[in-house]
C-alpha positions as CSV (number, residue, x, y, z in Angstrom):
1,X,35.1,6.0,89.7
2,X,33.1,8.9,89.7
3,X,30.8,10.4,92.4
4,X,27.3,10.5,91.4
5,X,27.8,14.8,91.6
6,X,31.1,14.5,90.1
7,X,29.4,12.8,87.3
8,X,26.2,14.4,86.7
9,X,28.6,18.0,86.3
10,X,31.0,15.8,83.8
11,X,27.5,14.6,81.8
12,X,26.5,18.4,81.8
13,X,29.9,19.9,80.4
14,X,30.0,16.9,78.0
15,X,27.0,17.7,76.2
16,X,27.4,21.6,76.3
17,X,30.8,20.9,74.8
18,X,29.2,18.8,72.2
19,X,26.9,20.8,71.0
20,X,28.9,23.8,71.6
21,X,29.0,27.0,68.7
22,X,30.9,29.6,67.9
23,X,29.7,32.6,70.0
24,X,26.8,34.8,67.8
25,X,28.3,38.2,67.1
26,X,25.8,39.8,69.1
27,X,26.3,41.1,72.5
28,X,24.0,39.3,75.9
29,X,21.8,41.0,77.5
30,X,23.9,42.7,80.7
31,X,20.8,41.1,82.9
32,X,22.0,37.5,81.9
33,X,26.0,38.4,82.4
34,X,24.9,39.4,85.8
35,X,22.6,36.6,87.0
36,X,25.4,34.4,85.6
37,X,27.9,36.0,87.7
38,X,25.9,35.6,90.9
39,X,24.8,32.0,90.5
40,X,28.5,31.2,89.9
41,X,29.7,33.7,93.2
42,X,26.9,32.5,94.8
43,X,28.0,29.0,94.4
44,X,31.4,30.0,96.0
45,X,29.9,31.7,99.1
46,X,28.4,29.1,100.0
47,X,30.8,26.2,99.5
48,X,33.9,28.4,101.1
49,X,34.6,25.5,103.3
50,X,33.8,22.6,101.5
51,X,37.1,21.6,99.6
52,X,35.8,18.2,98.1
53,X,35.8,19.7,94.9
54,X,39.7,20.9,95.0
55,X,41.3,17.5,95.1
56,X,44.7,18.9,95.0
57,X,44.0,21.3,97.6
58,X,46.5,22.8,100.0
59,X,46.2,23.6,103.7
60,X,46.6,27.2,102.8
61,X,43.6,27.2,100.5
62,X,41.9,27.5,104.1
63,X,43.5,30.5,104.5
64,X,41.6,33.1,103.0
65,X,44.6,35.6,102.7
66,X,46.3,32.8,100.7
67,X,46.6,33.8,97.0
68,X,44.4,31.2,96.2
69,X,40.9,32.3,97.8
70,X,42.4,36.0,97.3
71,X,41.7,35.7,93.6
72,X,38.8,35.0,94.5
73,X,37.8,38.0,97.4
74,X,39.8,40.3,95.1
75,X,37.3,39.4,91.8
76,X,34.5,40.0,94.5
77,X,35.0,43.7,95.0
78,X,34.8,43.7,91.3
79,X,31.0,42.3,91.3
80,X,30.1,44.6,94.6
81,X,30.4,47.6,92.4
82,X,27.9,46.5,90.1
83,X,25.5,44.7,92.9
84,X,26.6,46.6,96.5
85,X,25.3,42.9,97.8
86,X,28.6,41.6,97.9
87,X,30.2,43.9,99.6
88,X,29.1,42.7,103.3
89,X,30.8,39.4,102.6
90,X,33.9,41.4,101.8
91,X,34.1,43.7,104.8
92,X,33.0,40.4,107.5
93,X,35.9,38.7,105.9
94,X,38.4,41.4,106.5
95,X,37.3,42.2,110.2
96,X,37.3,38.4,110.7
97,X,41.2,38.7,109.6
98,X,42.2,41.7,111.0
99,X,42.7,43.3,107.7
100,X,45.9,41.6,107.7
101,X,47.9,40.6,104.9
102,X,50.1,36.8,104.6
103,X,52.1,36.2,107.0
104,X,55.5,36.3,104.0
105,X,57.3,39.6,104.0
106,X,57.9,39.7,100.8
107,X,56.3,36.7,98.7
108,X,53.8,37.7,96.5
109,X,51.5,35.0,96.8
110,X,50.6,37.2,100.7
111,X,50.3,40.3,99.0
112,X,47.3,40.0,96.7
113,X,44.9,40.3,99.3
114,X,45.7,44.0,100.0
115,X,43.5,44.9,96.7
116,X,40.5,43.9,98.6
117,X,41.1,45.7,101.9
118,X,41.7,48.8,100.0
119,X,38.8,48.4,98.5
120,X,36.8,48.0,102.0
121,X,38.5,51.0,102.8
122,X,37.0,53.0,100.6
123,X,33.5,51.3,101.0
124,X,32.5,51.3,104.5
125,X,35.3,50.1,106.4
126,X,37.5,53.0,106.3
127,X,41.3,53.7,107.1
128,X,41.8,50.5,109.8
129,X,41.6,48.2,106.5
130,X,44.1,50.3,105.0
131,X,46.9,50.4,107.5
132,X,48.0,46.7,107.9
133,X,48.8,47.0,103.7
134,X,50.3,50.5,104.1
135,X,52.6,48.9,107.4
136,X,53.2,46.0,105.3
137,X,54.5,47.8,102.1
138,X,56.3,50.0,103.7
139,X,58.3,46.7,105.1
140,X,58.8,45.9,102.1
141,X,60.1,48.8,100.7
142,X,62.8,49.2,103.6
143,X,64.1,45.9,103.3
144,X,63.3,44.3,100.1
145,X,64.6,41.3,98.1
146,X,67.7,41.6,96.2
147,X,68.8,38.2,94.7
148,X,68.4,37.2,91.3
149,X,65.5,35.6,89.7
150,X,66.8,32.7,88.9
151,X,64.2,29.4,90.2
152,X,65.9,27.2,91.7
153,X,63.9,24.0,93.0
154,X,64.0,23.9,96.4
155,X,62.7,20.7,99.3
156,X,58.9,20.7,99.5
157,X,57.3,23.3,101.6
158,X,59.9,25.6,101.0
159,X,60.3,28.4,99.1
160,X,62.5,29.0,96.3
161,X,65.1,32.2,97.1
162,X,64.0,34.3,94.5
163,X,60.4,34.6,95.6
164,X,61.6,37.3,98.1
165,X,61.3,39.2,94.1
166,X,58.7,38.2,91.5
167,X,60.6,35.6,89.8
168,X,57.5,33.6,88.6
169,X,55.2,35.1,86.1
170,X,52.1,34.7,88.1
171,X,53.1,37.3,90.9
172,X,53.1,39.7,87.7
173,X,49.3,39.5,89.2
174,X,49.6,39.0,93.1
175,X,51.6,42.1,94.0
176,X,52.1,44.8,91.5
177,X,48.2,46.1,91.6
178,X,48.2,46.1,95.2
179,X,51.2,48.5,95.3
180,X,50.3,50.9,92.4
181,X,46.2,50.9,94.8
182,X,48.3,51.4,97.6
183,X,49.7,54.5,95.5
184,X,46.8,55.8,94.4
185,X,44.9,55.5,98.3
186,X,47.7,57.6,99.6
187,X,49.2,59.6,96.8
188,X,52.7,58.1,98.0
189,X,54.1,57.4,94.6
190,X,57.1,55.0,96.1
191,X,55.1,52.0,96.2
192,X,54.4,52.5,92.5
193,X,57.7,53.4,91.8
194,X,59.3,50.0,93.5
195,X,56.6,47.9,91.4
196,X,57.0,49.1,88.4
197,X,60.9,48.5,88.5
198,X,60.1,45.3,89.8
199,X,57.5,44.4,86.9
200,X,60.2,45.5,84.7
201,X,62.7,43.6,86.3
202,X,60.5,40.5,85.9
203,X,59.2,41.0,82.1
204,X,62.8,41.4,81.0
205,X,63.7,38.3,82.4
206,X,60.3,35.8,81.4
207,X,58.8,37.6,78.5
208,X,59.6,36.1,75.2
209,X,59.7,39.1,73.0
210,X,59.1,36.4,70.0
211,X,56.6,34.8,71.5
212,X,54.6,37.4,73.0
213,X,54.0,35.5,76.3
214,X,55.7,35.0,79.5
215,X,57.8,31.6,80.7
216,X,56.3,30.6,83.8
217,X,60.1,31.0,85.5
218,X,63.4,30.2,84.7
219,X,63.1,26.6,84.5
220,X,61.0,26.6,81.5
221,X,63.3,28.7,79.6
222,X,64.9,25.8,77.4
223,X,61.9,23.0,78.3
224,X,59.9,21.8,75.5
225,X,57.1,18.8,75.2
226,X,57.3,15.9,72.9
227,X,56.7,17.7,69.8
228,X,59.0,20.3,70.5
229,X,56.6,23.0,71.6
230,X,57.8,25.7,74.1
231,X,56.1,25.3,77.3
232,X,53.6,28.3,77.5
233,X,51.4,27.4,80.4
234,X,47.7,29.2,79.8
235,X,46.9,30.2,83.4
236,X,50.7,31.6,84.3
237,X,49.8,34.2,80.8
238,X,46.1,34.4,82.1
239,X,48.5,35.6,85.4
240,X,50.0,38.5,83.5
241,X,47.6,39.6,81.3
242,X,44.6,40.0,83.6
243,X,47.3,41.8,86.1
244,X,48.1,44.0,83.3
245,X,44.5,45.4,82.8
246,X,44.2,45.8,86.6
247,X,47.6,47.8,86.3
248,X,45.8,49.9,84.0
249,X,42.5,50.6,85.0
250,X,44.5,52.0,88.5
251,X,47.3,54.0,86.7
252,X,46.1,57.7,85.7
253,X,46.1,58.3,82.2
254,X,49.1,61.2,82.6
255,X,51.2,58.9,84.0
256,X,54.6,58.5,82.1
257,X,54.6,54.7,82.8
258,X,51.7,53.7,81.8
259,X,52.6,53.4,77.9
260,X,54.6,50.3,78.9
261,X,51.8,48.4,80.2
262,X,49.5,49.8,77.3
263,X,51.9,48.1,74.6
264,X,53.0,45.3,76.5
265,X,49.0,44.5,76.8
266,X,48.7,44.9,73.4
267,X,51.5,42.7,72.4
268,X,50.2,40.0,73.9
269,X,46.7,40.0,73.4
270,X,47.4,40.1,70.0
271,X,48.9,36.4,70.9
272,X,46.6,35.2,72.4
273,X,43.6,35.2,70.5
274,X,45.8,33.7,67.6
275,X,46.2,30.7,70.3
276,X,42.3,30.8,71.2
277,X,40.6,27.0,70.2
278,X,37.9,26.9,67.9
279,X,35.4,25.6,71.2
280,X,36.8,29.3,72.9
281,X,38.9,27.9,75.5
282,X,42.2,28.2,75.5
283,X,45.0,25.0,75.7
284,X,46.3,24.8,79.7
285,X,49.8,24.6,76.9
286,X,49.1,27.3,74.7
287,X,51.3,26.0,71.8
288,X,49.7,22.4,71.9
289,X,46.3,22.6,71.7
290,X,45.7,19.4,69.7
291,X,43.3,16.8,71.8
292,X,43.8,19.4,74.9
293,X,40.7,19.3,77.7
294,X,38.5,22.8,78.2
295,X,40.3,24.8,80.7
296,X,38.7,27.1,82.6
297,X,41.0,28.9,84.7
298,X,43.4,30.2,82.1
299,X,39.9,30.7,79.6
300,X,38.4,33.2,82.1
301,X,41.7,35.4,82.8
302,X,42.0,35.9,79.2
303,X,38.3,36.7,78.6
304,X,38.2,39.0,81.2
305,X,41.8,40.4,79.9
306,X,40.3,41.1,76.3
307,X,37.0,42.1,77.6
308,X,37.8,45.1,79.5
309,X,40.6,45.9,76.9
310,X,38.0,46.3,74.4
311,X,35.7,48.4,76.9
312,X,38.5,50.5,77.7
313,X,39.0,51.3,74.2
314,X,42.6,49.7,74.6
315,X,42.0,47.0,72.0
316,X,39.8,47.3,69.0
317,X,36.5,45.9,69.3
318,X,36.1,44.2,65.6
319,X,38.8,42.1,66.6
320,X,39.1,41.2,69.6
321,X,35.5,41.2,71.0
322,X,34.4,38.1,69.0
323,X,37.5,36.2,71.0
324,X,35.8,37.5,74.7
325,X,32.5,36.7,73.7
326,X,33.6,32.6,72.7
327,X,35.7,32.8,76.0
328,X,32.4,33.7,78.1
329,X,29.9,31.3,76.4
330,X,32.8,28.5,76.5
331,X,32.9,29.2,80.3
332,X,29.3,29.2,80.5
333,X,29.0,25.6,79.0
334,X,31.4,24.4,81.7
335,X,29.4,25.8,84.8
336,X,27.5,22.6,86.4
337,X,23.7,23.4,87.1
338,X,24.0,24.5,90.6
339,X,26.5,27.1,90.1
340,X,30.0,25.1,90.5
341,X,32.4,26.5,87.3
342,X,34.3,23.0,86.6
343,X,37.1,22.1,84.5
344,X,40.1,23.8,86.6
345,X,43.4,22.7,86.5
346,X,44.5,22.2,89.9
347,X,47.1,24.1,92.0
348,X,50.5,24.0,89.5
349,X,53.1,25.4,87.7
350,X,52.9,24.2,84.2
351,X,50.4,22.6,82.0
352,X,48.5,19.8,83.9
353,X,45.5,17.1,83.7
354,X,42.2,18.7,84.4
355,X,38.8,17.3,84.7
356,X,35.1,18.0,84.5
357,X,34.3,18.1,88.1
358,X,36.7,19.8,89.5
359,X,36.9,23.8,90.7
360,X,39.5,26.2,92.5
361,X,38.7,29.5,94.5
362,X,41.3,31.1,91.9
363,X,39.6,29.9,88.5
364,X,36.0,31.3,89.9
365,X,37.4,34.8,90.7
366,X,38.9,34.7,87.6
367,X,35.3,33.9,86.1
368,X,33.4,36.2,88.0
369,X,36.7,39.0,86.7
370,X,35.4,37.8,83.4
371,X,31.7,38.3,83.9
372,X,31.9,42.0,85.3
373,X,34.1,42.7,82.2
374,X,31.6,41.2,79.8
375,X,28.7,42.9,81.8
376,X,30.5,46.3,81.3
377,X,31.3,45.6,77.7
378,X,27.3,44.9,76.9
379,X,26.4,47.9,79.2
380,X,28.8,50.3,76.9
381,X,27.8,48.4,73.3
């Protein structure tokens, strides 16, 4: 049965999704993207330790160096450089933690936080919030994984061999920004140089060049559901492509491997807003949309993805700014009226149940992502 919250948040999204329009043409007013963004951060601040809303929460989604509130401190810095509010939360959290990263060597899932201590480095907390990722990395780089990225299922609470290398498409956005920042803070080009032969490594192996989208890992290369579909799961692609446009707002424009991101960006957004629903979300399987729930964590990766693509002149606007602006007002109908974004597939590795009243540190940075690129996008109309 439902909660009496859990319900009036499933009665809200309901109605918004049954009323719900095609987005107008026209661009919001910046003011609205913003006060949207805040309510929805807002929300998060203040619920960062109540977990009743994450049924399938972890231990380590306490943890806030955990990939999972990362997203979230990471999509932050984001939002504090269009409202400087946000950025005490940001440097309290990383003084709290010692500016350390996860406690993994070399498992991606401990290396996303970096982005947002480099960040606080340059905004008030200076070179201490820096040194624990530079110390890390440089770890790393002396002694880094070396065995093949082939998943192999392992006993619970273990992890798979291959994660000592990003064999799962979703570390295509944990790791590979904070190494190319790490880069670009100390003009030490090796940390770019390892993640781009990693990335490289990894799309060779995942990316279906027929498809235009990434396998989630090895084990879903020959899967397919009931009607034959591949398995394309919407959040793992929300994963790489949002990753891809951090790559690329980092990399300098001069440099020689930046026209690999560029086209493999453009390849696949051109997917994905074929795969796009009719009500703007997109399917948690992105080949089998038919009777599939809203979805809001994969929604808001790819809304943020073609958002800033279009304001970064990377993507042409005629097209693919109609598919951002249905993302953001689908997202919009499934934010509850105090703030909680709901519809989130849990923690997972595939395509998955989801329901109205549930949320995830990970699907709110990825909204709050979204909202600063739709903000920036009605700014520069």
């Amino acid at each position: 049965m439902l909660s009496t919250r859990k319900l009036a948040t499933w009665l809200l999204v309901a109605t918004g999704i049954a009323m719900a329009a095609p987005a107008q043409a026209g661009l919001p007013r910046p003011a609205d993207v913003l006060a949207a963004t805040r309510r929805v951060a807002d929300w998060q601040l203040a619920h960062r330790d109540d977990f009743s809303h994450m049924p399938a929460a972890q231990a380590k989604a306490r943890n806030p160096r955990d990939w999972q509130q990362a997203t979230f401190w990471v999509a932050l810095t984001d939002l504090a450089d269009r409202d400087s509010r946000y950025t005490a939360p940001i440097l309290a959290l990383g003084r709290a933690e010692g500016w350390k990263l996860g406690d993994r060597p070399l498992h991606a899932d401990d290396q996303l936080i970096a982005q947002a201590w480099l960040w606080a480095a340059q905004h008030g907390a200076g070179a201490e919030a820096m040194a624990p990722t530079r110390a890390y990395f440089d770890r790393a780089l002396a002694h880094p994984g070396t065995g093949t990225l082939l998943f192999e299922a392992t006993p619970p609470g273990t992890d798979p061999a291959c994660t000592t290398r990003w064999c799962w498409c979703d570390a295509l956005f944990m790791a590979p920004v904070s190494l190319f920042r790490l880069s670009r803070a100390t003009g030490d080009d090796r940390y770019a140089a390892f993640a781009h032969r990693e990335y490289r490594a990894t799309a060779d192996y995942l990316y279906d060049p027929a498809e235009h989208l990434f396998f989630r890992d090895s084990r879903f290369f020959d899967r397919r559901d009931d009607a034959g579909h591949k398995l394309f799961w919407a959040r793992g692609n929300g994963w790489v492509i949002a990753g891809l446009v951090r790559i690329l707002t980092t990399l300098d424009a001069r440099d020689p491997r930046r026209p690999y991101y560029v086209d493999l960006f453009r390849q696949m957004a051109k997917r994905i807003i074929g795969l796009q629903k009719p009500d703007g979300y997109w399917a948690p399987s992105l080949l089998a949309p038919e009777h599939s729930p809203p979805e809001t964590s994969g929604t808001a990766f790819f809304t943020y993805a073609l958002a800033k693509g279009v304001d970064m002149k990377l993507l042409d606007r005629a097209t693919y700014q109609p598919a951002a602006l249905r993302g953001w007002a689908a997202l919009q109908r499934a934010v509850a009226a105090d703030g909680m974004l709901g519809w989130v597939q849990q923690v997972s590795d595939r395509p998955d149940t989801v329901n109205a009243g549930d949320t995830q540190f990970y699907a709110v940075g990825g909204y709050v992502l979204a909202g600063t690129a739709i903000y920036d996008l009605a700014r520069h109309k």
